[in-house]
C-alpha positions as CSV (number, residue, x, y, z in Angstrom):
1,X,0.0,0.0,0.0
2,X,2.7,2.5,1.0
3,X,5.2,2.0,-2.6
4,X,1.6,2.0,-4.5
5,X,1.1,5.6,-2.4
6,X,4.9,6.7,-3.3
7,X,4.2,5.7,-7.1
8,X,0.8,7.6,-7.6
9,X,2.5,11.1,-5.6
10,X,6.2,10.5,-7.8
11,X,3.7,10.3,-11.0
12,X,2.0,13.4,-9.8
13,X,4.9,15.2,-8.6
14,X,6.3,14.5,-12.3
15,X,3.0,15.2,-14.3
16,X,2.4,18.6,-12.0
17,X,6.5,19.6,-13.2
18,X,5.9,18.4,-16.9
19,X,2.8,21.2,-16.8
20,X,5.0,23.9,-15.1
21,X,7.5,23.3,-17.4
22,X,5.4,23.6,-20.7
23,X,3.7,26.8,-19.0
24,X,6.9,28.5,-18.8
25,X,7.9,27.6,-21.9
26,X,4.4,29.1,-23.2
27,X,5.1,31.8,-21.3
28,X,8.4,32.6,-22.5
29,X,7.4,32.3,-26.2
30,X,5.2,34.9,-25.9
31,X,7.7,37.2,-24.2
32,X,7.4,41.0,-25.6
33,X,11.0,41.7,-27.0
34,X,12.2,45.5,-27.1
35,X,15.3,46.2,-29.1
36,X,16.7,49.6,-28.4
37,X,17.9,51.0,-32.1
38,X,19.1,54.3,-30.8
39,X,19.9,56.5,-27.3
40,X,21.1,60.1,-27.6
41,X,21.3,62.8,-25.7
42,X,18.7,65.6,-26.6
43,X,19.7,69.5,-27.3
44,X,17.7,70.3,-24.1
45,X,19.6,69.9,-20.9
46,X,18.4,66.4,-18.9
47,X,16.3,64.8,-21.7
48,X,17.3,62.0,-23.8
49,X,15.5,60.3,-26.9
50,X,15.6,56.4,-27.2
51,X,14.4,54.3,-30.1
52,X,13.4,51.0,-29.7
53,X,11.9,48.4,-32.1
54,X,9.2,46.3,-29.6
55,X,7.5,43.0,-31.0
56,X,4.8,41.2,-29.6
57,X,3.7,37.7,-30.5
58,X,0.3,36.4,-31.2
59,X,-1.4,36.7,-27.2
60,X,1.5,38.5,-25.8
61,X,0.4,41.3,-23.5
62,X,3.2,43.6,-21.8
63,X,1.3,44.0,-18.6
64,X,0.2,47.7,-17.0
65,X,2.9,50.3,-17.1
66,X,3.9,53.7,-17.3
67,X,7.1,55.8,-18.6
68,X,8.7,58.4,-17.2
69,X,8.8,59.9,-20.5
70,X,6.4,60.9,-23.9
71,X,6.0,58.1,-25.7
72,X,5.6,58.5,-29.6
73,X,4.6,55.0,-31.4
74,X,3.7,53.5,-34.8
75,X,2.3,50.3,-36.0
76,X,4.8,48.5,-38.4
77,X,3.2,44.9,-38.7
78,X,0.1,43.3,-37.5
79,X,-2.1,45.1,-34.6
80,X,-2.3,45.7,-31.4
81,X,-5.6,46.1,-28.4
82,X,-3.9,49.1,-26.9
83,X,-5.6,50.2,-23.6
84,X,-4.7,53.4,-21.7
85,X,-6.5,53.8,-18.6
86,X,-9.3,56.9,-18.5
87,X,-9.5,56.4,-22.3
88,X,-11.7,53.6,-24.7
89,X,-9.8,50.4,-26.0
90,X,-8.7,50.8,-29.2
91,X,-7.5,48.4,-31.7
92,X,-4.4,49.7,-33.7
93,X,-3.1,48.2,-36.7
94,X,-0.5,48.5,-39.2
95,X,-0.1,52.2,-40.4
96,X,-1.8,53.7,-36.6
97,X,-0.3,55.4,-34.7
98,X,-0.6,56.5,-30.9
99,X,0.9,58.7,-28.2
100,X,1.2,58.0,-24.4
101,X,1.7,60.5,-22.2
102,X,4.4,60.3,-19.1
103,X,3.3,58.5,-16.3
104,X,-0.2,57.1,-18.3
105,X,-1.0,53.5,-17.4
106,X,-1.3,51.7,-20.3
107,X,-0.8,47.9,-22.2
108,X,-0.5,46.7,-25.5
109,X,-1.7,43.2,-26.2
110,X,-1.6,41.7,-29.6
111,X,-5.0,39.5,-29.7
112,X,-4.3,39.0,-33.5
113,X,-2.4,35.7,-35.0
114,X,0.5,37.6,-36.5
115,X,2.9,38.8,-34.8
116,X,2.9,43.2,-33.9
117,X,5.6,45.0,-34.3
118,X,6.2,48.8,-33.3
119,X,8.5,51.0,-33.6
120,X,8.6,53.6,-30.4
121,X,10.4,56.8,-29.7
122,X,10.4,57.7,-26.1
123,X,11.7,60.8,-24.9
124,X,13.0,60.7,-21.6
125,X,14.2,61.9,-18.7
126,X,18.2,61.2,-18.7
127,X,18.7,58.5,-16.2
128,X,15.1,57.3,-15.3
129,X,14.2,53.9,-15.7
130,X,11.9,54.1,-19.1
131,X,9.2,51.4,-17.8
132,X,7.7,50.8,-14.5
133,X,5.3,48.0,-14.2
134,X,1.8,48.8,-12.5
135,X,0.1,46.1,-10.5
């Protein structure tokens, strides 16, 4: 009875790691990747502009944030739910455009089966952390 009891919690021990396992792999293939394409210091004193290429799969969200800095963005490929709080959902595709003002909570999710990809200038404060995530 006990080694019968060992087997069936081993098998679920393994079966319960197996799912873990293919959940973080899901999870990681839907990862939003940001390439930064450009940094340079702006003519006015403290601000800096930074251009970064960001790419979201088919059902990858970026979760609720805000930037210490204006946010100027552009739809390259495939579309995007973008929602800002205070404001309506919108769905962007390729050719839209948006802006998001400094400190704005916001997320993009791409609920289409293509993958989105954006290109976004940001400018910033010099030394500020671009993104903080909002719970």
């Amino acid at each position: 009875m006990k080694n019968a009891r060992r087997s069936v919690i081993l098998l679920c021990s393994v079966a319960l790691a197996a799912g873990l396992g293919t959940l973080a792999a899901q999870q990681a293939a839907l990862a939003v990747k940001r390439t930064v394409l450009l940094k340079q210091d702006m003519a006015t004193p403290g601000k800096e502009a930074v251009m970064v290429l960001v790419e979201l799969p088919p059902g990858a969200a970026e979760g609720r944030h805000t930037h210490n800095a204006e946010v100027f963005a552009f739809v390259q490929e495939g579309s995007i739910l973008l929602e800002v709080e205070g404001k309506p959902n919108a769905t962007l595709k390729a050719g839209d455009y948006f802006y998001i003002a400094p400190g704005q909570i916001h997320q993009g999710t791409n609920t289409g089966s293509v993958p989105a990809k954006l290109s976004v200038v940001f400018v910033a404060e010099k030394g500020k952390p671009l993104t903080t995530p909002v719970q």
